[in-house]
N, C-alpha and C positions, 0 to 999 in steps of 0.2 A: 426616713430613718432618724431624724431628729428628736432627741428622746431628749424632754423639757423635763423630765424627772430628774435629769442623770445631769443633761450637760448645762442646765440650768438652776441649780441645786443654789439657793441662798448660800453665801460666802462662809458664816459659821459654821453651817452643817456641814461643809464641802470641807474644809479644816478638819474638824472632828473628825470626820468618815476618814483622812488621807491620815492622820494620826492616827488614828486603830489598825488602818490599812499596813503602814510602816511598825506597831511594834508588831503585830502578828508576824510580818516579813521576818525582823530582827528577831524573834523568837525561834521561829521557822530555820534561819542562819547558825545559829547558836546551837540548834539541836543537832543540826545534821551535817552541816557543811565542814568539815574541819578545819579548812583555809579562813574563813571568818571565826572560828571560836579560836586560832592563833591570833588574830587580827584585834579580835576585839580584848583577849586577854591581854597583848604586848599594849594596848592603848589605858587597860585599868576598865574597862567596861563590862555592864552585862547589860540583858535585856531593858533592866528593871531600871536603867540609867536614862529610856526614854522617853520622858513623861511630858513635854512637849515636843513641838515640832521644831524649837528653837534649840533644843538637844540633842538633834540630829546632828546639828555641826560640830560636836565633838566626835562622832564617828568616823572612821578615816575611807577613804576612796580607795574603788578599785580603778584598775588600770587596765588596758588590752593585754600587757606586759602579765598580768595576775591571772589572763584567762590562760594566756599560753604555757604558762609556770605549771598549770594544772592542768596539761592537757589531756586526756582528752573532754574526759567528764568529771572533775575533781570540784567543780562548783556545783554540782547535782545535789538536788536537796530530797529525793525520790527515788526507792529501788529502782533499778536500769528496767526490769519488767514495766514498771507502771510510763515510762516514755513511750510517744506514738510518733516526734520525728525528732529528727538529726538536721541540723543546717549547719553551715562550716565557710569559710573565707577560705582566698585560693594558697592563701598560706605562702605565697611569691614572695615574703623577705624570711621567713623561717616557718616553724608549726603554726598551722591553718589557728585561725580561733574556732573553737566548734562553741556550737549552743542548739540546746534541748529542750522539746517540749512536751507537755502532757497533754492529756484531756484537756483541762482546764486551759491550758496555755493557749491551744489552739482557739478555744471558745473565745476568747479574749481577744485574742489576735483578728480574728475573722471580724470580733465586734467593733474596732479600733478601725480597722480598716476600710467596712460599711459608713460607719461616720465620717472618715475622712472623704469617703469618695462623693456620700452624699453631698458635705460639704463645699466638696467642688464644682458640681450640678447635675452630678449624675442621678437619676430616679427610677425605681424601679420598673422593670418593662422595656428598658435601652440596652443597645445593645454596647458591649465594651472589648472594644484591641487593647488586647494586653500584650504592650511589647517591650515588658521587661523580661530577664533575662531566669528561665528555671532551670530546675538542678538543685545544686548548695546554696545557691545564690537566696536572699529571702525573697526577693525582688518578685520574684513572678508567683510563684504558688503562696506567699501570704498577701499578695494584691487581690488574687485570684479566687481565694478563700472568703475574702470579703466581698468581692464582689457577686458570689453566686449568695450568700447572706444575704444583700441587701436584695437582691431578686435583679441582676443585669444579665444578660443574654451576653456570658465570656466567651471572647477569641483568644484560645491561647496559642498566640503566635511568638511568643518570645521573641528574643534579638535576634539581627541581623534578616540577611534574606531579603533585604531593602524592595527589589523589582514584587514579589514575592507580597509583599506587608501591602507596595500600591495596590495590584491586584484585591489583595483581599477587602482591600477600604473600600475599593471604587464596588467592588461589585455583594460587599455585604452591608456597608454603610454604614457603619456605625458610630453611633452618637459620640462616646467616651473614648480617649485612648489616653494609656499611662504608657509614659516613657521618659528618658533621660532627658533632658532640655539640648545636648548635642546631638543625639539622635534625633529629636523631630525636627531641628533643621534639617538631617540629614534626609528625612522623608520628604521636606518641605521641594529638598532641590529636585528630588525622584519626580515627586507627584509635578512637579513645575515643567519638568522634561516629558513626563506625557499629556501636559499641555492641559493641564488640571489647573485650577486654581481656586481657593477660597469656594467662589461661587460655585461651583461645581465640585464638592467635598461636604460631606455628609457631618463630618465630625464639627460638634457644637462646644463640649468640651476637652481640656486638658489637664491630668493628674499630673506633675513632673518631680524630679524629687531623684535623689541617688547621688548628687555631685551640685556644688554652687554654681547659683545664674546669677545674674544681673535684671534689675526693671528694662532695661536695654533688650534685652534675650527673649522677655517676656514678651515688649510691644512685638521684636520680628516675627516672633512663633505667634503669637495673634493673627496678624498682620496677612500672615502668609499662609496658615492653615484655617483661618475665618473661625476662631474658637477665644475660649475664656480660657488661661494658664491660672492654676492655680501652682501652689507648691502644698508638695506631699514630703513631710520629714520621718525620717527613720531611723534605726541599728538595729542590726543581729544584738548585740548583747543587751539590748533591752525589750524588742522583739519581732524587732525587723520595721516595714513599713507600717505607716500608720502610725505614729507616737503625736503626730500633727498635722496638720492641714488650712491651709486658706478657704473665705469661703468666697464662693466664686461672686456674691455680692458685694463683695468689700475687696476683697484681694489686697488687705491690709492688714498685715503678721498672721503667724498659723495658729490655733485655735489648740491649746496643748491641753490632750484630755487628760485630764489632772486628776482624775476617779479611778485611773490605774498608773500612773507614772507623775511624781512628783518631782518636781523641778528645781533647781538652783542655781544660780551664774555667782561664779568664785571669780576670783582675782588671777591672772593666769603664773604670778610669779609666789605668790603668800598663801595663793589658797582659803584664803578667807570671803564667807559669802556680802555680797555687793547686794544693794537695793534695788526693784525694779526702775529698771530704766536705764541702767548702768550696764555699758559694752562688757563682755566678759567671756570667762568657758562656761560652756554648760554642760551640768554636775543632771543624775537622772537618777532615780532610785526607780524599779520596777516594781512596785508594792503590790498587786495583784498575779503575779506570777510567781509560781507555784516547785514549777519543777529545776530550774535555774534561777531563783531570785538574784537581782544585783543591788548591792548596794553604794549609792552614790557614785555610780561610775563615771569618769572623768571622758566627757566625749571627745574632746580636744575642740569642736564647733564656737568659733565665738561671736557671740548674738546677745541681745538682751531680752527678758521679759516683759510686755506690757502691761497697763494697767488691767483690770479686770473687763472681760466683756469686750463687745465692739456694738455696733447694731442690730445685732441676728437674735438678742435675748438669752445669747449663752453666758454663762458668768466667768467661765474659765479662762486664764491669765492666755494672750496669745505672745508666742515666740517671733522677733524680727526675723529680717534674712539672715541667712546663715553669710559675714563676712567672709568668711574662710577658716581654716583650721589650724591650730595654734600650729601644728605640725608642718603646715604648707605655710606657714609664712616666709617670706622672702626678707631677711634685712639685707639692704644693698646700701653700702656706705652708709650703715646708721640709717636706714630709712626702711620701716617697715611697708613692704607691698604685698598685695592680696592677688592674684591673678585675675579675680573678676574686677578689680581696679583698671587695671588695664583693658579686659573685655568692656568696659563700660566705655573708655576713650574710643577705643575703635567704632564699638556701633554709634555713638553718637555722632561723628562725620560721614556716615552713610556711603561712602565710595571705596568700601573694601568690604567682601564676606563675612561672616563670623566667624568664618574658621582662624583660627591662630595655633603657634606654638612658642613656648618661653625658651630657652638656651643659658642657662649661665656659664660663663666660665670666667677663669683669672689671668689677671695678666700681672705679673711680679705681684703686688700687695694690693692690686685695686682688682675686685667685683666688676664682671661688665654683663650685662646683658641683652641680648640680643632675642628682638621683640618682632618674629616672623608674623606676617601677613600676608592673605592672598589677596592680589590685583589683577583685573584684566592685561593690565601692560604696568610697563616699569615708565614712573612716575615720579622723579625728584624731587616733586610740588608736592607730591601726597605725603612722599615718604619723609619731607622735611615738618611736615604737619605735623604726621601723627607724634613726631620726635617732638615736638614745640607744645602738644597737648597733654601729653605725658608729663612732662615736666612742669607742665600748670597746673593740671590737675591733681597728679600724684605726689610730683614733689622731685621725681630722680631723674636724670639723665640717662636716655637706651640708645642703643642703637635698632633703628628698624628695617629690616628685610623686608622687600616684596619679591612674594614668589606665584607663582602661576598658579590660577584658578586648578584645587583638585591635589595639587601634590603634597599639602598637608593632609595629618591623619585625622579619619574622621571615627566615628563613634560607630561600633557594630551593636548597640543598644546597651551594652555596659554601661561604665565608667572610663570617660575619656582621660587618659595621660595628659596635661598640659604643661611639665615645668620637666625640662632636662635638665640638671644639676650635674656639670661637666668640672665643678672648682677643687674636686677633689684627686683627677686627674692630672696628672704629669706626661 
């Protein structure tokens, strides 16, 4: 599925094409959308304001905040007839975000996704456990979309069902499985309890993707499912899975197909765009989408772009790992922390599970958080470690919990919860 046409494209042409790409978008906006011709009128703009791609930065960003303002379908840029689906968030802090696709959407979407998966090592004629999550979710039926595209023999097993998913691996075999990075531990310990391991497990590759990991995360799920992890990046509001991918020969930054989604890392406090190479949020314009186009939407993900290309002969800029999300940052006493910071302390001393859970609470004016881990036994040598690593490595002072193998929550192929935020309590 590697298309040297497409993802290989000389760096000028690749520009031009994503500048045509974005004013048509911006025109497209301006004709239909009413929430972008307020947006672009209160800014002093019209289409014709963008004649480079360096002009784009006076456009202003949407926000998650903008899709719910208009919910349900208020950024549609297509009569409701000409829609073929509906995808939507669980809406669990207020109105769900919805997002809509067309013909064309879907076409795109499926092609975005064949790339990616190819990219991770998947080839046509394998077969592929899809055990992301369907439904509203985009997780599973746009993985799944691509994956019968590129030609893989789909199991659509969605989440959870763990006893259920070993079963189907051991006895269908399949090469590919996408899923959460806390969910294929969680299969890792399943298939480990029926006495399976690596050598005896079919699966060669791993798509992951939906939530931050660590290189940490990655060695164990290797390690332990006898596979190559890649990462697979995505959003609903730009079009679900598939916006990028690692490729499983390099497994170094994701490979951002830049021929439909154009990229930028802003500054997280000024909003002003940063050079590659520089930490930041990342800003995503969907310029090939048709029925919800977005413009410049503000991910909250902070990562940086890389330089162009890597070994594989594709020219397009690749994305680091995703640090974590301006939204999940943690500052504790002035000290900014990322959860997978501390996931990364733990798996690197090796004498405690993956599984973890964060806790903050306060006590009078001071931040305290308590930094839960599972141990076979209670261990004051371990638990003064991992307290002593933390602080070297990250910078803060915690307190750390060891609690028994199992009584932390584990991932039913979603997105796993990791930070309780108790500081707001009395």
């Amino acid at each position: 599925m590697f298309q040297p046409e497409k993802e290989a494209l000389p760096i000028p042409d690749l520009r031009a094409q994503q500048l045509r790409s974005l004013q048509e978008m911006v025109a497209r906006q301006a004709a239909h959308v009413p929430f972008y011709q307020r947006q672009f009128a209160a800014a002093g703009l019209s289409p014709d304001d963008l004649r480079t791609l360096v002009d784009l930065r006076a456009f202003p960003f949407t926000r998650k905040t903008d899709l719910r303002d208009n919910y349900p379908l208020g950024l549609s840029a297509v009569p409701r007839h000409e829609l073929r689906r509906i995808h939507a968030s669980s809406g669990t802090t207020g109105k769900p975000t919805v997002v809509a696709y067309d013909r064309n959407d879907l076409d795109v979407f499926s092609e975005v996704v064949a790339r990616s998966l190819y990219a991770g090592g998947a080839r046509p004629g394998m077969t592929f456990h899809n055990a992301y999550g369907y439904g509203l979710f985009t997780g599973g039926l746009g993985t799944h979309g691509g994956a019968e595209r590129l030609g893989l023999t789909t199991v659509p097993v969605s989440g959870g069902g763990t006893e259920k998913q070993v079963q189907l691996i051991q006895d269908l075999e399949p090469e590919v499985i996408a899923v959460t990075p806390s969910y294929a531990l969680v299969l890792a310990e399943a298939l480990e309890r029926a006495g399976m391991g690596p050598g005896d497990i079919s699966l060669r590759y791993a798509v992951l993707g939906a939530e931050p990991w660590s290189h940490k995360t990655r060695l164990e799920i290797e390690a332990r499912l006898g596979v190559v992890a890649t990462n697979i990046y995505g959003l609903s509001e730009i079009i679900g899975p598939g916006v990028s991918n690692e490729d499983a020969g390099e497994q170094s930054g994701s490979y951002l197909w830049e021929d439909h989604f154009y990229p930028e890392i802003v500054d997280a406090e000024t909003g002003e765009v940063l050079p590659d190479g520089e930490w930041g949020v990342l800003v995503l314009s969907s310029m090939t989408r048709t029925a919800m186009p977005v413009l410049r939407y503000w991910t909250g993900d902070i990562t940086r772009l890389m330089p162009e290309g890597g070994h594989t002969g594709r020219t397009m800029r690749r994305m680091d790992t995703i640090r974590g999300r301006s939204d999940d940052l943690i500052i504790l006493r002035g000290v900014n922390v990322y959860p997978t910071q501390l996931e990364a302390v733990l798996l690197s001393l090796g004498q405690a599970s993956p599984h973890y859970h964060i806790v903050l609470t306060r006590t009078g004016l001071m931040d305290e958080l308590t930094f839960q881990v599972e141990t076979g036994s209670e261990s004051p040598a371990l638990r003064r470690e991992i307290e002593k690593q933390v602080k070297a490595q990250v910078g803060v002072t915690v307190r750390c919990e060891l609690c028994v193998p199992g009584s932390l929550a584990r991932s039913e192929g979603g997105k796993l919860r990791r930070v309780t935020d108790l500081r707001g309590e009395r």
